[in-house]
N, C-alpha and C positions, 0 to 999 in steps of 0.2 A: 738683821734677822738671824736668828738661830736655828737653826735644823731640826737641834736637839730637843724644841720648845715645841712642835708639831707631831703630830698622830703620824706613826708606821708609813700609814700610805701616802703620806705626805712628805716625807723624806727617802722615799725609793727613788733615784736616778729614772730619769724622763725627760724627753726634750719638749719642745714646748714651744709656742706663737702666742704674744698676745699683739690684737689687732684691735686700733680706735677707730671708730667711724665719727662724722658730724654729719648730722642730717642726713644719713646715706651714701657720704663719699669719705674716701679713706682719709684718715689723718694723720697713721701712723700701722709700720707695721711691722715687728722683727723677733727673732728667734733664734733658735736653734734646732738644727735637723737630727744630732746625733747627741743621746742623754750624756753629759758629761757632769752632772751634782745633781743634790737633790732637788726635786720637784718643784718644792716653796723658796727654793734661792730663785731658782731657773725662770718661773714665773714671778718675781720677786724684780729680778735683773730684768725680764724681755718687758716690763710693764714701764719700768724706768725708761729704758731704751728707749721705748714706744713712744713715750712720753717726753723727752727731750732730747734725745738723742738720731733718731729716726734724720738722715741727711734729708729724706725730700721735704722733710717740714719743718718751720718753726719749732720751737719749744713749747710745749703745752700752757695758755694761759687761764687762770681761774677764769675769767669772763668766756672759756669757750667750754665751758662744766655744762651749761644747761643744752642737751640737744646731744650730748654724748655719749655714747655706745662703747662697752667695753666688753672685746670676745675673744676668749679663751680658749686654743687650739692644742689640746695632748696630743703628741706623736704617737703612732706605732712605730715599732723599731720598721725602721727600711728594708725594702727586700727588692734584691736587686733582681733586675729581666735581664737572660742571658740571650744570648743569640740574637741580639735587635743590631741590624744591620744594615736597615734602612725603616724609611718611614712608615711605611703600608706596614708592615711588622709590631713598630712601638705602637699606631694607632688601633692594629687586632689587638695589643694587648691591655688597652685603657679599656675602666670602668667606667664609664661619665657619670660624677655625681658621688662618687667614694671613692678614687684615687688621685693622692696626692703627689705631683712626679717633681721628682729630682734631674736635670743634665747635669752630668761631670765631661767637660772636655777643656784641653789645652789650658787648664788652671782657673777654668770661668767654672761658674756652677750656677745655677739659676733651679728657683724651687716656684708651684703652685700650688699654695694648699688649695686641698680637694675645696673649700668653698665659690672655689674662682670657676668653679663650672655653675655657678647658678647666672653668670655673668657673661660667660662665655662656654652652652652647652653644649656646640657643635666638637667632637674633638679633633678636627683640624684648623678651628681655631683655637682654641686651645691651646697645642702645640705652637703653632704659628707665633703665638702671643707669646707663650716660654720661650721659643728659642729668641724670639726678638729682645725680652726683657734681658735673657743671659748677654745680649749679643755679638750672637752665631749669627753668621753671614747666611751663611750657606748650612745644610748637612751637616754636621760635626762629626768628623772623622772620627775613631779610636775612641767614643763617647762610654759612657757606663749613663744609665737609666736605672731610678730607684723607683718603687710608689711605697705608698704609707697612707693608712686613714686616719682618722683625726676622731677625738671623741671633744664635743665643742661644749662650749656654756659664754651665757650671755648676759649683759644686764647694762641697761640704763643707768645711765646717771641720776641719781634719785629728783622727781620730782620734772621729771620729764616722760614723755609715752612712749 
């Protein structure tokens, strides 16, 4: 793909998630949190990813086309929460439902895009569930916390509901 072959808005720098479903459960899911190229590579690359490269899955097979779901996560750039210095703090500073948070500690980082509260809309679990995915044992000491919303789109694999 060329850059140069898409519309303006289409080649402005932007990070990007594309996530596969089957039937309702994930099949694939990867990105990028922080815009490093244009838009149409970025979603370009994280669709590929998604698609055969994702560790928790297989490689995507033509016979799993019908029943698939392809959704499309644009980042807002991250902004980071200062002063969170324990728990009661980061969870006063969550939106449920439109923040997407970021943990950075001890070289781990673990993200939820903002979708994953339709799944989990308590925000201590929530958390609970990020820190375990990064996994942080405990507390993450010396941590930084990012959020970012997400502007989504979505679509079926043709010829399915």
């Amino acid at each position: 793909i060329s850059a140069e072959d898409y519309p303006e808005t289409l080649r402005c720098e932007r990070a990007s998630f594309v996530t596969l479903s089957k039937n309702g459960s994930l099949r694939g899911c990867c990105g990028r949190l922080n815009p490093t190229r244009p838009l149409v590579l970025d979603v370009a690359e994280n669709a590929w990813t998604t698609a055969f490269r994702d560790p928790r899955f297989s490689p995507l097979e033509a016979a799993e086309l019908p029943g698939l779901r392809l959704e499309l996560s644009l980042l807002s750039p991250l902004e980071r929460l200062s002063g969170i210095t324990d728990r009661t703090r980061l969870l006063e500073c969550l939106c449920p439902g439109r923040d997407g948070l970021v943990i950075r500690a001890n070289e781990r980082q673990a993200t939820f895009l903002p979708k994953v509260w339709t799944s989990l809309p308590q925000a201590e679990d929530f958390l609970d569930h990020l820190l375990k995915k990064g996994g942080f044992q405990d507390w993450p000491e010396a941590a930084e916390f990012f959020v970012y919303s997400t502007d989504c789109f979505a679509q079926d694999y043709p010829g399915t509901g």
